[in-house]
CHARMM internal coordinates of N, CA and C (Angstrom, degrees):
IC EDIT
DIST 1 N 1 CA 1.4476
DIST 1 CA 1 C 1.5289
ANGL 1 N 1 CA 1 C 107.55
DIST 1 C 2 N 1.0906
ANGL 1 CA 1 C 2 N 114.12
DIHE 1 N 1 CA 1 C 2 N 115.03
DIST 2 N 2 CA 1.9763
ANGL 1 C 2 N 2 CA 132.40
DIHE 1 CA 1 C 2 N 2 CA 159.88
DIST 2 CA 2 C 1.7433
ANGL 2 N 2 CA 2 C 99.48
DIHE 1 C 2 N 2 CA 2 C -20.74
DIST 2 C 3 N 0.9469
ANGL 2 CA 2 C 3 N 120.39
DIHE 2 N 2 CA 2 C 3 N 153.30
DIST 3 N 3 CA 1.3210
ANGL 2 C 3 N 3 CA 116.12
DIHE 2 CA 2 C 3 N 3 CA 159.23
DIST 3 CA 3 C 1.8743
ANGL 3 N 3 CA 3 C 118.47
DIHE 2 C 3 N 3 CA 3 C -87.40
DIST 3 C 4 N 1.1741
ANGL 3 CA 3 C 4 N 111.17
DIHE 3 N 3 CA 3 C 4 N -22.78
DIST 4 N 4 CA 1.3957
ANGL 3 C 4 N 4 CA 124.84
DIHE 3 CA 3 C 4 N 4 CA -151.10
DIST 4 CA 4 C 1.9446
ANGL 4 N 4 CA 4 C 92.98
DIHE 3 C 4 N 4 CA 4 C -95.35
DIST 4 C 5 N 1.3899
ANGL 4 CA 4 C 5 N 97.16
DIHE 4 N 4 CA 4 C 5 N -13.35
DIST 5 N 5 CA 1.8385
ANGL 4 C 5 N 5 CA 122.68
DIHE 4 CA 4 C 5 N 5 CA 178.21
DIST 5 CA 5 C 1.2696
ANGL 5 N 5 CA 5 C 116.16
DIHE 4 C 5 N 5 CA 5 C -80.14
DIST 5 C 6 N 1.3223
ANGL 5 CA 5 C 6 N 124.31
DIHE 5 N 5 CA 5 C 6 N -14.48
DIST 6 N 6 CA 1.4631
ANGL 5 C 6 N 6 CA 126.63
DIHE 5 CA 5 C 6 N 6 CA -134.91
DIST 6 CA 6 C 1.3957
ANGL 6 N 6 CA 6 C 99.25
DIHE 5 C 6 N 6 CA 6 C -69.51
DIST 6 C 7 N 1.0876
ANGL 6 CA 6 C 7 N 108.12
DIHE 6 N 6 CA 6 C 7 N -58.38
DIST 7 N 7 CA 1.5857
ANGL 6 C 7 N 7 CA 130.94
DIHE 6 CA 6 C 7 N 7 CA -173.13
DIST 7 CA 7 C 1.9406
ANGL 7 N 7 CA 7 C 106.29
DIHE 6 C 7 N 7 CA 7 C -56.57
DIST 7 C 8 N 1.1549
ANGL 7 CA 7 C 8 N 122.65
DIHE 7 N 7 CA 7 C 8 N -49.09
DIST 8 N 8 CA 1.5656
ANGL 7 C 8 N 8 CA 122.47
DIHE 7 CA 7 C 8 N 8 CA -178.62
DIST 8 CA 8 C 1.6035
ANGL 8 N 8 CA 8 C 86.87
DIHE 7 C 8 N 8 CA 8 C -81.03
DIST 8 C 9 N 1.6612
ANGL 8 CA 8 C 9 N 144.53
DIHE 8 N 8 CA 8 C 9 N -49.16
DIST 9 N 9 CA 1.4167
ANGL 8 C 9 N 9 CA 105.66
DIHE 8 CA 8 C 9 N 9 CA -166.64
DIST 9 CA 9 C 1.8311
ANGL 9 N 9 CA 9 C 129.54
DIHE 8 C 9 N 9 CA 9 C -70.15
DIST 9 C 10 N 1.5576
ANGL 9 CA 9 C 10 N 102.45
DIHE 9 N 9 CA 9 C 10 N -4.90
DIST 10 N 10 CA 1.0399
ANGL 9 C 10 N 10 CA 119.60
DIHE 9 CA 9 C 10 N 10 CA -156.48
DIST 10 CA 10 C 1.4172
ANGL 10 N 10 CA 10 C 100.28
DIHE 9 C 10 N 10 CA 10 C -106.10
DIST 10 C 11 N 1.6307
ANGL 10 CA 10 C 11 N 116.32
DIHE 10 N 10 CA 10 C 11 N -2.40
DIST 11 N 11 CA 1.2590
ANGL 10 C 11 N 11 CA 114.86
DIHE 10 CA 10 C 11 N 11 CA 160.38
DIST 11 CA 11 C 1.6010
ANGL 11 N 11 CA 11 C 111.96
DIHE 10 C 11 N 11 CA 11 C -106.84
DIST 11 C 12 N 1.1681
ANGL 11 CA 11 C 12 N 103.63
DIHE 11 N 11 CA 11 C 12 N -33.25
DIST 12 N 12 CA 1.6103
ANGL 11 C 12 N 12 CA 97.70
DIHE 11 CA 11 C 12 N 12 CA 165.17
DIST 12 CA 12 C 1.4079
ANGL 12 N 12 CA 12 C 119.16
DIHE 11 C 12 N 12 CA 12 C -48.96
DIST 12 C 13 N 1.5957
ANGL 12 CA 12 C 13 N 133.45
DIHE 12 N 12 CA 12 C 13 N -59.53
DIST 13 N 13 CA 1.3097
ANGL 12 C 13 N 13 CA 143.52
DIHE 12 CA 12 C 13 N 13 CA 162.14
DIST 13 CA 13 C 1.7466
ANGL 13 N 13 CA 13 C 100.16
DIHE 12 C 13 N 13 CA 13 C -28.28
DIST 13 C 14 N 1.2105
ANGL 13 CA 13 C 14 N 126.45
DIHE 13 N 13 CA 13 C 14 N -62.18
DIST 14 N 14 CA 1.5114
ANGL 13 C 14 N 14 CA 107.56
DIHE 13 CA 13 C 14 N 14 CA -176.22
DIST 14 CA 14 C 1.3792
ANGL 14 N 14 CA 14 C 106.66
DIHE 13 C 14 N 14 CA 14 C -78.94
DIST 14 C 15 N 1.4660
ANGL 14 CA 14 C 15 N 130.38
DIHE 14 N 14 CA 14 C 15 N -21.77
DIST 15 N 15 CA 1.4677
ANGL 14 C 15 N 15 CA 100.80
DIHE 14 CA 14 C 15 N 15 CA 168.34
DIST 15 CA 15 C 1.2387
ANGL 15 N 15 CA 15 C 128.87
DIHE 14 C 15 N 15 CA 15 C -72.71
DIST 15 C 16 N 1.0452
ANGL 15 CA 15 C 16 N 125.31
DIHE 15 N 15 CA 15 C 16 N -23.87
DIST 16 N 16 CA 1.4343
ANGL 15 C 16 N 16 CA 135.55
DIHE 15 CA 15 C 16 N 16 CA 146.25
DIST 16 CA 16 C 1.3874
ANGL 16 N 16 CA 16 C 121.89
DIHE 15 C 16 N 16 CA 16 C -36.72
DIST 16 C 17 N 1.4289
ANGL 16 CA 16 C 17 N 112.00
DIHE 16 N 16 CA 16 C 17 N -56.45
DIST 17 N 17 CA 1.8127
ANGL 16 C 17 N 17 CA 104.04
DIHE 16 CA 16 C 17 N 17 CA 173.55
DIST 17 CA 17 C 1.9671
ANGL 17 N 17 CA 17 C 96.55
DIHE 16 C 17 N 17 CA 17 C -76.42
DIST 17 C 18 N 1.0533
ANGL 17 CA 17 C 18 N 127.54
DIHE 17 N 17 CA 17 C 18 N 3.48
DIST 18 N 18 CA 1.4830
ANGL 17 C 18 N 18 CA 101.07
DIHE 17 CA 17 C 18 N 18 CA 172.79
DIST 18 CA 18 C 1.5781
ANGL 18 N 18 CA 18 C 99.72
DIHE 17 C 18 N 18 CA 18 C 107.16
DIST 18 C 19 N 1.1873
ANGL 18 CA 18 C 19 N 133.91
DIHE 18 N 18 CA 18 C 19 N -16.61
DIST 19 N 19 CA 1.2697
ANGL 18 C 19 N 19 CA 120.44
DIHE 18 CA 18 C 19 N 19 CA -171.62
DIST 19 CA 19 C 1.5604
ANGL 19 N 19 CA 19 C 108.86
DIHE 18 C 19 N 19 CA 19 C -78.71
DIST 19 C 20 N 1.8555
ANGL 19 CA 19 C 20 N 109.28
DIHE 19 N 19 CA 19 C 20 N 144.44
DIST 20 N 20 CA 1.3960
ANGL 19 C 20 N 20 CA 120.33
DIHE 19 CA 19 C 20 N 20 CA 173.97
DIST 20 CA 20 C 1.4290
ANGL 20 N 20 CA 20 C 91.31
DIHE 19 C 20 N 20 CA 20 C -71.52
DIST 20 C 21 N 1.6480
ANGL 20 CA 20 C 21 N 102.82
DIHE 20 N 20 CA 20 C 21 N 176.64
DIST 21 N 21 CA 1.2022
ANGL 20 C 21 N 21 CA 115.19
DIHE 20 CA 20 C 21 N 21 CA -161.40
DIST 21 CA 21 C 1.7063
ANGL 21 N 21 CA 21 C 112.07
DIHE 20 C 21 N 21 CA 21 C -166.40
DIST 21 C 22 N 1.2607
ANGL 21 CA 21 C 22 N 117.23
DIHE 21 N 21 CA 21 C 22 N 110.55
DIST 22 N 22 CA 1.4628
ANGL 21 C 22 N 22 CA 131.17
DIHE 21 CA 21 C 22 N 22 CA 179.78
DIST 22 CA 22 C 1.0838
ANGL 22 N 22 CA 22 C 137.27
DIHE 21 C 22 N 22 CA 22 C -111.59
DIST 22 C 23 N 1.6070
ANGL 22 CA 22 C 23 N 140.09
DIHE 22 N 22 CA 22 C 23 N 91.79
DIST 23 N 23 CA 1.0720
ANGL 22 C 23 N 23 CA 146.32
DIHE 22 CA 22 C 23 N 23 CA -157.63
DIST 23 CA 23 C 1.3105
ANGL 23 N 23 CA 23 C 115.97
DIHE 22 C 23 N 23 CA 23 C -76.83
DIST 23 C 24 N 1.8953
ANGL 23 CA 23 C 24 N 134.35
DIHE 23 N 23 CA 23 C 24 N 137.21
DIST 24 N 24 CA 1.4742
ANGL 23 C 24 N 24 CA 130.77
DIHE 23 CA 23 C 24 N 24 CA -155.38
DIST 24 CA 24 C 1.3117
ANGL 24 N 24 CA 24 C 97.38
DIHE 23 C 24 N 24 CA 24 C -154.88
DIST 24 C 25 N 1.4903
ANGL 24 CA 24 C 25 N 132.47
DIHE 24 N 24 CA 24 C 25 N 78.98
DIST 25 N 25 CA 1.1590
ANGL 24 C 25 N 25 CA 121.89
DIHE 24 CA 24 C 25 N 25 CA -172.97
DIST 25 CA 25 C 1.7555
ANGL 25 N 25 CA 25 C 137.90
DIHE 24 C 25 N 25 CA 25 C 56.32
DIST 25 C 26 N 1.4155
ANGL 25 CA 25 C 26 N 90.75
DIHE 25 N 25 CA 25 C 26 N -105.94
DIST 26 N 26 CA 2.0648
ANGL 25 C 26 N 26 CA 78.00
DIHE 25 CA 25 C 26 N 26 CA 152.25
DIST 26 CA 26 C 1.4155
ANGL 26 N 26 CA 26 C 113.35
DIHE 25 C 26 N 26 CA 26 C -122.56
DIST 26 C 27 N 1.8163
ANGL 26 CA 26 C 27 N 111.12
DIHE 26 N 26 CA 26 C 27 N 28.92
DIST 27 N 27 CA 1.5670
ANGL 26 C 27 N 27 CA 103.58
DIHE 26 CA 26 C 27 N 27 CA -171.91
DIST 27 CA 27 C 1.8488
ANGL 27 N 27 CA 27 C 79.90
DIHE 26 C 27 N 27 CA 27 C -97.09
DIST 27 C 28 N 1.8349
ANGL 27 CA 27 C 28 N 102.52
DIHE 27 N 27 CA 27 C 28 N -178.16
DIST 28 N 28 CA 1.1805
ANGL 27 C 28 N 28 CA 115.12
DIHE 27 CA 27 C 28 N 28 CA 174.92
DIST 28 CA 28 C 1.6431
ANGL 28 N 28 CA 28 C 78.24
DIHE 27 C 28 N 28 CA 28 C -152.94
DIST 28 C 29 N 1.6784
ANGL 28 CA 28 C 29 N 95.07
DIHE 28 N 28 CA 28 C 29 N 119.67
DIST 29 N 29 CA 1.7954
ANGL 28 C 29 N 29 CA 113.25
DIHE 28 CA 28 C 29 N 29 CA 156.41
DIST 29 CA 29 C 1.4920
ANGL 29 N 29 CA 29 C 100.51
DIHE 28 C 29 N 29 CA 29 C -93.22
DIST 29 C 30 N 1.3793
ANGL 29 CA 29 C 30 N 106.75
DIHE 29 N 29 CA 29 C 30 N 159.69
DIST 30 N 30 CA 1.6771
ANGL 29 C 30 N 30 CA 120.35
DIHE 29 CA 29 C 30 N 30 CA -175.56
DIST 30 CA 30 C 1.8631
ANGL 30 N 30 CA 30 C 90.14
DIHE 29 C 30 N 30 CA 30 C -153.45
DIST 30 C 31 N 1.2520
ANGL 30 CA 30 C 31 N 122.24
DIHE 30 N 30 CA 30 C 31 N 131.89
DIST 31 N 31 CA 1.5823
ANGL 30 C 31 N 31 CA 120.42
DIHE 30 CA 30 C 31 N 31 CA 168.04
DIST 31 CA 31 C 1.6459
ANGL 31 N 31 CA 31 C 88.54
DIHE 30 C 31 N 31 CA 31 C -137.94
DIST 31 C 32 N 1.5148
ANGL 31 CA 31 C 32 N 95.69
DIHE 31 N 31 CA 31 C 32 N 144.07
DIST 32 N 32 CA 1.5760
ANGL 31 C 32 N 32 CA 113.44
DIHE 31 CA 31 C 32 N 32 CA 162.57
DIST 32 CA 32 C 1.7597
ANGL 32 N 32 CA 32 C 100.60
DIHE 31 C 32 N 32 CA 32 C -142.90
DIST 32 C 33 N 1.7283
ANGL 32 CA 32 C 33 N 110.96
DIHE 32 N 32 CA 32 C 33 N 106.50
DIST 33 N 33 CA 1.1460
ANGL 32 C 33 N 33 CA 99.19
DIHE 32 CA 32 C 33 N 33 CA -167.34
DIST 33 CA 33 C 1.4566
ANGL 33 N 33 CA 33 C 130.06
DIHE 32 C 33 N 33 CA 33 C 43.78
DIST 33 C 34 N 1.7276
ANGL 33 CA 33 C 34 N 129.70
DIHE 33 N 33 CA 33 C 34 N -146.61
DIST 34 N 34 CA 1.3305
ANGL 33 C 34 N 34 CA 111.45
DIHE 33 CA 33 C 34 N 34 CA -163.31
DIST 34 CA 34 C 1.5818
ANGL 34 N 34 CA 34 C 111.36
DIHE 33 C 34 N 34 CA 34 C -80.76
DIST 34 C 35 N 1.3992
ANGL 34 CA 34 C 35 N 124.81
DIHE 34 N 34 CA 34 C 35 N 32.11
DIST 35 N 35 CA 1.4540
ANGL 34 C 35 N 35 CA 133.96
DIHE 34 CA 34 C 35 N 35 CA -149.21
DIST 35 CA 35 C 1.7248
ANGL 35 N 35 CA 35 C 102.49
DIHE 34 C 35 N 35 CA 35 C -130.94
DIST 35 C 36 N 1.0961
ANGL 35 CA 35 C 36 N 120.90
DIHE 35 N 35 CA 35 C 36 N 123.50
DIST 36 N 36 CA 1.7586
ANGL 35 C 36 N 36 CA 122.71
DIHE 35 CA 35 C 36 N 36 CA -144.09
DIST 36 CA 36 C 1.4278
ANGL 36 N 36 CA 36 C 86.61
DIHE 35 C 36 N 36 CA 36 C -162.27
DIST 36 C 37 N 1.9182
ANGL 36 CA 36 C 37 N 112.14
DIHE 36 N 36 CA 36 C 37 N 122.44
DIST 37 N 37 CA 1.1827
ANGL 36 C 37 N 37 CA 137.43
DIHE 36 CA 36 C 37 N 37 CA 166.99
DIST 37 CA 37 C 1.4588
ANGL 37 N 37 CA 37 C 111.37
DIHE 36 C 37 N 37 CA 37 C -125.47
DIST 37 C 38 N 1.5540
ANGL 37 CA 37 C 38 N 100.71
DIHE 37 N 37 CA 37 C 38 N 126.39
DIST 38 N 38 CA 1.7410
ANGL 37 C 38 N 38 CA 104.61
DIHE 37 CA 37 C 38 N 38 CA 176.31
DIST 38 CA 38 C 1.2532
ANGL 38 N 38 CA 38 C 108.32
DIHE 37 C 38 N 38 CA 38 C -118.85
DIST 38 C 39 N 1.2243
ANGL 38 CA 38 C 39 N 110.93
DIHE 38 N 38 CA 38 C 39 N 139.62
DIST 39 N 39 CA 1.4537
ANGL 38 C 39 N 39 CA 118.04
DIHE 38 CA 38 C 39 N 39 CA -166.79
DIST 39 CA 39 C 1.6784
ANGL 39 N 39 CA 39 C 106.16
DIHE 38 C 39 N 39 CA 39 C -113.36
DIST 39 C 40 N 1.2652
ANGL 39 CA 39 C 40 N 131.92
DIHE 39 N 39 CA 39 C 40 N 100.89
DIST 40 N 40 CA 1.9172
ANGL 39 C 40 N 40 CA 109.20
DIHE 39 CA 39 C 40 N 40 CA 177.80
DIST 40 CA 40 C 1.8906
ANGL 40 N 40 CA 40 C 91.20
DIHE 39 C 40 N 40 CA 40 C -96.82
DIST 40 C 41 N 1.2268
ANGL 40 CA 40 C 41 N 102.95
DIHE 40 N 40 CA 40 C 41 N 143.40
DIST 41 N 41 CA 1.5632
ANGL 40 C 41 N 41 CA 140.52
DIHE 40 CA 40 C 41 N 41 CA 177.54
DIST 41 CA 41 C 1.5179
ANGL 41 N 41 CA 41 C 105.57
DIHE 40 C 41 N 41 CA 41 C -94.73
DIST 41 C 42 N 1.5559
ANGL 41 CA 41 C 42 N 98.08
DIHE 41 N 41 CA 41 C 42 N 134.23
DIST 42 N 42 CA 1.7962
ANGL 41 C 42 N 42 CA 115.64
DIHE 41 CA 41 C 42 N 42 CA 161.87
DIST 42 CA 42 C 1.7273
ANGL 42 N 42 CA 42 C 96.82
DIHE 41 C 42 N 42 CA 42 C -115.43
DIST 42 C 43 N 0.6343
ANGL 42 CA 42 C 43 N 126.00
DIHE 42 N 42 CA 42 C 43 N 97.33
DIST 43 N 43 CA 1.1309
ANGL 42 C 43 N 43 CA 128.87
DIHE 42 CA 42 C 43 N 43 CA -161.73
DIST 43 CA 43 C 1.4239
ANGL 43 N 43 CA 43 C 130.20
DIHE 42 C 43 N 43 CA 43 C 79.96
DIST 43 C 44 N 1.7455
ANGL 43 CA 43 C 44 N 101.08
DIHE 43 N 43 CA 43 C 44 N -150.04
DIST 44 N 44 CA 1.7885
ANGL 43 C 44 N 44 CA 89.86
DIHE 43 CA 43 C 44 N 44 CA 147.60
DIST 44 CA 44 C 1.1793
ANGL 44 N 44 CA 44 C 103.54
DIHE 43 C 44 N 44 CA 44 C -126.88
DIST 44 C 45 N 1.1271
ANGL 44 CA 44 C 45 N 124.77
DIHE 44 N 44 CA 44 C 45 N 44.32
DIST 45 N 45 CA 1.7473
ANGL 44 C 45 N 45 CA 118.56
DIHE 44 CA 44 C 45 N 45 CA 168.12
DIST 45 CA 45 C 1.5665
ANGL 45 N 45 CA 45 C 107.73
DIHE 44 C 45 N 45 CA 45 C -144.60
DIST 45 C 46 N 0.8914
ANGL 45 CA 45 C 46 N 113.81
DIHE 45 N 45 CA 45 C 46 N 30.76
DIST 46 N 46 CA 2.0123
ANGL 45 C 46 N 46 CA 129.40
DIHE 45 CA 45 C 46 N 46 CA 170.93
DIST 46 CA 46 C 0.9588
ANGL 46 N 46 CA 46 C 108.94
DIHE 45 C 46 N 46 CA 46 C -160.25
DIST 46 C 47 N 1.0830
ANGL 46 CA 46 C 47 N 108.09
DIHE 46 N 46 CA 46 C 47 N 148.15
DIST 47 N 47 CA 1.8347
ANGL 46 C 47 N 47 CA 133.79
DIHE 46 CA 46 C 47 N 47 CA 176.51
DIST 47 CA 47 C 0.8563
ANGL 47 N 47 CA 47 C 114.20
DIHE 46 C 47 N 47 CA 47 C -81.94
DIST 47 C 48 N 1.8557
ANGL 47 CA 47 C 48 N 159.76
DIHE 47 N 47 CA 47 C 48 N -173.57
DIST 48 N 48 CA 1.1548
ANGL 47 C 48 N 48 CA 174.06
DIHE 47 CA 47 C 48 N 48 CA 129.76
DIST 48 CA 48 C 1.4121
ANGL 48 N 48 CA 48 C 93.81
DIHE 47 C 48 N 48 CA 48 C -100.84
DIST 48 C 49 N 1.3690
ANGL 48 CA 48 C 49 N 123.62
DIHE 48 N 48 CA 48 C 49 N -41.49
DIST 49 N 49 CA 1.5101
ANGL 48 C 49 N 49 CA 112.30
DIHE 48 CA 48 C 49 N 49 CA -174.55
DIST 49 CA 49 C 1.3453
ANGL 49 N 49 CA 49 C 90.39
DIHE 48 C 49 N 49 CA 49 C 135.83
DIST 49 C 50 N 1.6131
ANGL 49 CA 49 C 50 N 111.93
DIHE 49 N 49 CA 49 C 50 N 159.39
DIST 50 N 50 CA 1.3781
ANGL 49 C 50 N 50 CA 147.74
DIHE 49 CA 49 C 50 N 50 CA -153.18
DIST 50 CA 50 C 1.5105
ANGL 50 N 50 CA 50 C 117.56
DIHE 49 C 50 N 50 CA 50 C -126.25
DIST 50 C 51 N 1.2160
ANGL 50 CA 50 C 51 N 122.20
DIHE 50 N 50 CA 50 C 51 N 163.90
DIST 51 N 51 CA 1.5423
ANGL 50 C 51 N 51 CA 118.67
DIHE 50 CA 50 C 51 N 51 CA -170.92
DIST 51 CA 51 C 1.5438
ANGL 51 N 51 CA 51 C 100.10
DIHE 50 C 51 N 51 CA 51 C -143.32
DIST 51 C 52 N 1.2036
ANGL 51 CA 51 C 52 N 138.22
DIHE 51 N 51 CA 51 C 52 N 155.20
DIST 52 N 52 CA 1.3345
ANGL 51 C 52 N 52 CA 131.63
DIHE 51 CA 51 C 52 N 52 CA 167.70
DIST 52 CA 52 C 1.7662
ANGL 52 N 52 CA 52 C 98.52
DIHE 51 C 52 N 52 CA 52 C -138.54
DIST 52 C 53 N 1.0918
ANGL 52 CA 52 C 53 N 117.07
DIHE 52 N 52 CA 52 C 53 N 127.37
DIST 53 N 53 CA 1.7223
ANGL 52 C 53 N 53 CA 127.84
DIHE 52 CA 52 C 53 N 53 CA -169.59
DIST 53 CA 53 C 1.9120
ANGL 53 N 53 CA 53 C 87.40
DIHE 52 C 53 N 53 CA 53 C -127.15
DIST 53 C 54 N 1.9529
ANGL 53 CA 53 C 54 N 93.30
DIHE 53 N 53 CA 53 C 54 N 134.15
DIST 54 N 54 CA 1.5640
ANGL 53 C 54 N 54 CA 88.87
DIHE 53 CA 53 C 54 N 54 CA 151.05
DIST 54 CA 54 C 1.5880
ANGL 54 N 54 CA 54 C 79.29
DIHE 53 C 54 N 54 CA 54 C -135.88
DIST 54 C 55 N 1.3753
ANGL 54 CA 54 C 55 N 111.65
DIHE 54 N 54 CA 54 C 55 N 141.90
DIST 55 N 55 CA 1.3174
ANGL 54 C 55 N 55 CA 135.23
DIHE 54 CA 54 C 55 N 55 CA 146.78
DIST 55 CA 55 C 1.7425
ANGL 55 N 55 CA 55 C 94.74
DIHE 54 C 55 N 55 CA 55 C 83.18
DIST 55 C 56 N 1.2104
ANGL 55 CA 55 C 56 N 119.68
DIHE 55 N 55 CA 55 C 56 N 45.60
DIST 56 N 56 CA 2.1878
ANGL 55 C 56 N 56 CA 128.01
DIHE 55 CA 55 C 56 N 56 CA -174.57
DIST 56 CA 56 C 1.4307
ANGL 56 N 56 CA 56 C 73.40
DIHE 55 C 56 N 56 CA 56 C 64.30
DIST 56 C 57 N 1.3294
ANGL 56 CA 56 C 57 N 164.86
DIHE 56 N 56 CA 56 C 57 N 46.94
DIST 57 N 57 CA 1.1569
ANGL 56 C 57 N 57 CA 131.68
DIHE 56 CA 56 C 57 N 57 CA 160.21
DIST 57 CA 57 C 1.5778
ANGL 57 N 57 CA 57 C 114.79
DIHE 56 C 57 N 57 CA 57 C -123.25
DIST 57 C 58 N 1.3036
ANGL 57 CA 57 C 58 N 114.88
DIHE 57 N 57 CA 57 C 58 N 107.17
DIST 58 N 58 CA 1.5357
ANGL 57 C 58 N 58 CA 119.15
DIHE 57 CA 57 C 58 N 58 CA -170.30
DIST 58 CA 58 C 1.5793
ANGL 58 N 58 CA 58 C 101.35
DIHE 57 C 58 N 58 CA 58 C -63.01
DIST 58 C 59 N 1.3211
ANGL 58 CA 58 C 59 N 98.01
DIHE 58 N 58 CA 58 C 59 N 145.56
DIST 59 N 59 CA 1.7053
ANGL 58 C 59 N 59 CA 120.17
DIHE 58 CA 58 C 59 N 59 CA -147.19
DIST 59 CA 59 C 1.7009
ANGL 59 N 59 CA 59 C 86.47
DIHE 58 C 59 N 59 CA 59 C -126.15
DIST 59 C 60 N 1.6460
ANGL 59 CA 59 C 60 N 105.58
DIHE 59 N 59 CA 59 C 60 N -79.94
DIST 60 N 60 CA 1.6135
ANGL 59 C 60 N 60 CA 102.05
DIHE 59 CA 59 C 60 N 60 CA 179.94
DIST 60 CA 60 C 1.2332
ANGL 60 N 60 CA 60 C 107.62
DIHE 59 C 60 N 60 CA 60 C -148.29
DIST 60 C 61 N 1.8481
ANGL 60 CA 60 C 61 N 121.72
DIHE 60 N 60 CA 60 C 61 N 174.52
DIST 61 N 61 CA 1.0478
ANGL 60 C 61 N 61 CA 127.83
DIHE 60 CA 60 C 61 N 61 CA -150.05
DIST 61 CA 61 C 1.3726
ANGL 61 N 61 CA 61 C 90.51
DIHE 60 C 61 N 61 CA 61 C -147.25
DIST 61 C 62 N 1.8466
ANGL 61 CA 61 C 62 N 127.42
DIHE 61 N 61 CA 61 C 62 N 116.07
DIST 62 N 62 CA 1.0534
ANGL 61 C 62 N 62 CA 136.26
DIHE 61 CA 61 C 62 N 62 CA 177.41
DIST 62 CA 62 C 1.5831
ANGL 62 N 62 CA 62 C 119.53
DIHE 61 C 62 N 62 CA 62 C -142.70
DIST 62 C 63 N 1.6304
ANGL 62 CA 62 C 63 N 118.85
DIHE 62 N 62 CA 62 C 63 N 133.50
DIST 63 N 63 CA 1.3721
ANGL 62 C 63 N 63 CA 124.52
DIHE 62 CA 62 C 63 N 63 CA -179.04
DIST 63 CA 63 C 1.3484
ANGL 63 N 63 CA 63 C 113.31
DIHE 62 C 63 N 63 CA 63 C -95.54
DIST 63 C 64 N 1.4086
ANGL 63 CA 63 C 64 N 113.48
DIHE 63 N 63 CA 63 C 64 N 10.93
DIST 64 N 64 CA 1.4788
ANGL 63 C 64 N 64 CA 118.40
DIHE 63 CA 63 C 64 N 64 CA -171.81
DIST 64 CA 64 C 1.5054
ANGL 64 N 64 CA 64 C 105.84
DIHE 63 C 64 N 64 CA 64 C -104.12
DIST 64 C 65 N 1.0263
ANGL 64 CA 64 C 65 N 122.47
DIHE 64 N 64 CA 64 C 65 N 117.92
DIST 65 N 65 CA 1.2154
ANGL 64 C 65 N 65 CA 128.68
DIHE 64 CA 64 C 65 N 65 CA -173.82
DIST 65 CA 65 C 1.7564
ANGL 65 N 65 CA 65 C 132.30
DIHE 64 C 65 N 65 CA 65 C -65.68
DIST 65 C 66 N 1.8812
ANGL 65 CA 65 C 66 N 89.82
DIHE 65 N 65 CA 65 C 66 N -24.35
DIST 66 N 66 CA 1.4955
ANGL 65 C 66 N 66 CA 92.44
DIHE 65 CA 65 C 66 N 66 CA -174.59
DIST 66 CA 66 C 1.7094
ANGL 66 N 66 CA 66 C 90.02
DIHE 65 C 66 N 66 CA 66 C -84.45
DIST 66 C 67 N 1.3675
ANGL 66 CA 66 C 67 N 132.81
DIHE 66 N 66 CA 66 C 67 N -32.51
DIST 67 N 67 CA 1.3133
ANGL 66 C 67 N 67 CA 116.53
DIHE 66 CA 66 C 67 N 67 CA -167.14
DIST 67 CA 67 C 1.7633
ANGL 67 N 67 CA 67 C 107.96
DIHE 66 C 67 N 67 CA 67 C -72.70
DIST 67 C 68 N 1.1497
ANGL 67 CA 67 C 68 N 128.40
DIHE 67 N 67 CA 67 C 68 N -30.05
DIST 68 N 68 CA 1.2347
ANGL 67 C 68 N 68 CA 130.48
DIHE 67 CA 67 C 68 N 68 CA -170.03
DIST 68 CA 68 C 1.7313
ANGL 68 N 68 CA 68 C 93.40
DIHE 67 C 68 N 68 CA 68 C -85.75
DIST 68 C 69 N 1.2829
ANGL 68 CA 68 C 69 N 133.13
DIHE 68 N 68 CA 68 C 69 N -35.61
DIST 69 N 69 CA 1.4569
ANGL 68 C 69 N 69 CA 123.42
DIHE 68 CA 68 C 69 N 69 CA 158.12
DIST 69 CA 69 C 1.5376
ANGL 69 N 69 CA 69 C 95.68
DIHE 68 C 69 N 69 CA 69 C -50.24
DIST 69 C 70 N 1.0071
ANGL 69 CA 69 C 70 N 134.48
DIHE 69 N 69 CA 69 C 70 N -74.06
DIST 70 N 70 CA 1.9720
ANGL 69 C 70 N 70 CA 125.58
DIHE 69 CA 69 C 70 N 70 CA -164.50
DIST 70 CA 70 C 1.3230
ANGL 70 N 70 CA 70 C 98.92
DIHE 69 C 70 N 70 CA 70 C -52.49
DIST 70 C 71 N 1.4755
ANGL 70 CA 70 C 71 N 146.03
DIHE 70 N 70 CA 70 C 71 N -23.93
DIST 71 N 71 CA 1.2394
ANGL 70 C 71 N 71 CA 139.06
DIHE 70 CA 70 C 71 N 71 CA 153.44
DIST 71 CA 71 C 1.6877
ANGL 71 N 71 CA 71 C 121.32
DIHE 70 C 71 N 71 CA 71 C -20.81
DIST 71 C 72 N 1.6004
ANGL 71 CA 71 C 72 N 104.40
DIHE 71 N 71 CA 71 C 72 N -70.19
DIST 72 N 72 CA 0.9332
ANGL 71 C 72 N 72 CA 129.78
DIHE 71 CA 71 C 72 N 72 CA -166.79
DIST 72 CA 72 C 1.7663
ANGL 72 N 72 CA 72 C 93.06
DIHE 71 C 72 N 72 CA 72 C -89.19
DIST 72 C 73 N 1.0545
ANGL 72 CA 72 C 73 N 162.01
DIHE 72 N 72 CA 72 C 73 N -17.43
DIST 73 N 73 CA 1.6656
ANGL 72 C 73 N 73 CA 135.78
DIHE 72 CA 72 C 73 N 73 CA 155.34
DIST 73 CA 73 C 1.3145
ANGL 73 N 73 CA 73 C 113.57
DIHE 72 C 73 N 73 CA 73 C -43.94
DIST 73 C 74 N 1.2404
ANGL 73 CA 73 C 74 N 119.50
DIHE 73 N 73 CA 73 C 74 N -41.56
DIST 74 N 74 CA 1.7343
ANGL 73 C 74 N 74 CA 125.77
DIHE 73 CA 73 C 74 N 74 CA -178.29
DIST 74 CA 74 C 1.3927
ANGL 74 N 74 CA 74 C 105.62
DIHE 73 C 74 N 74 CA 74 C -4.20
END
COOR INIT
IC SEED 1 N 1 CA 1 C
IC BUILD
């Protein structure tokens, strides 16, 4: 993956598994049913870090990008 990509491959990957998808400045919302990933952006090729919610209920908190991408394969 490009670095300058980060942000469009990492939304392609959830459109592919099916997840909606909502753009917020430099956040990225993702919901699949009660299952909700937020993404905040330093650009578009770094993370600030990731959120994983099932049910409003924060689950985990990751700055690593490939694990919060395995988020979104689900």
């Amino acid at each position: 993956m490009v670095d300058t990509d980060a942000r469009q491959a990492v939304s392609a990957v959830a459109a592919d598994a099916g997840w909606n998808h909502r753009i917020a400045d430099r956040s990225d919302y993702f919901d699949k049913g009660v299952v909700r990933v937020h993404i905040v952006w330093r650009g578009d090729s770094a993370i600030n870090g990731g959120t994983l919610y099932h049910d409003d209920i924060m689950q985990t908190y990751s700055r690593d990008l490939p694990t919060v991408e395995g988020w979104l394969k689900r």
